[in-house]
N, C-alpha and C positions, 0 to 999 in steps of 0.2 A: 105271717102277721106283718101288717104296714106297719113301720116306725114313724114317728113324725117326730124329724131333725129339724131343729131352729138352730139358728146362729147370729149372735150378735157382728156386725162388723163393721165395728166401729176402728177407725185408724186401719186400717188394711194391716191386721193381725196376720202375718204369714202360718204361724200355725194353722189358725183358724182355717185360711181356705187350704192349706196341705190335708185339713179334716173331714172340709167339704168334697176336695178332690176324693178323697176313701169314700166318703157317703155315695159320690155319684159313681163311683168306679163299681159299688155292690150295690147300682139301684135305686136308690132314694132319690127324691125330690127335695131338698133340702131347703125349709122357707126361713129365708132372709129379713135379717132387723137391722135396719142403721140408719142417721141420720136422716142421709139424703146418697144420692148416685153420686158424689164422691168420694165414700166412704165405697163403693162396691170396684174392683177389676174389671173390664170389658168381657171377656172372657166368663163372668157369673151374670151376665145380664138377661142373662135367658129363664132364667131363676123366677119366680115371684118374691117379692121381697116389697118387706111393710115400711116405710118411710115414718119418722115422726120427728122429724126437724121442720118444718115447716106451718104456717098460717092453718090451712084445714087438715093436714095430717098430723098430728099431734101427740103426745104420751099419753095424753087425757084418752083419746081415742083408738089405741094402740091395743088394750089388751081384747077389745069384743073383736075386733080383724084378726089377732092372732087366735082366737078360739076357734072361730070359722075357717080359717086355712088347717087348724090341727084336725077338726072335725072332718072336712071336704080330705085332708089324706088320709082319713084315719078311713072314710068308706069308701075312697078309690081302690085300697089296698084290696 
């Protein structure tokens, strides 16, 4: 069964990516919520991840992206 990991990361929470590191160490694709790219490590940029700090990406527009990325892992798996 695919899991679909979200993760907020917002302020570079060390936990959070020590989390992400387990997610991707057993597999997972883990999709990414924060800001903007200075909220992410260089290292998880490889990730998709949903931005909504900015003019067109938005909160307003945040949750139909995050359905479709849960959907799309949800039938990759």
């Amino acid at each position: 069964m695919q899991r679909a990991i979200r993760a907020a990361c917002t302020g570079k929470n060390a936990n959070v990516f020590y989390e992400l590191g387990m997610a991707e160490a057993m597999g997972h694709q883990p999709i990414l919520i924060a800001p903007d790219a200075t909220h992410l490590p260089f290292d998880k940029a490889h990730w998709r991840c949903h931005m909504y700090g900015g003019k067109r990406l938005t909160t307003r527009n945040l949750r139909p992206r995050i359905v479709k990325a849960i959907e799309e892992t949800v039938v990759a798996g």
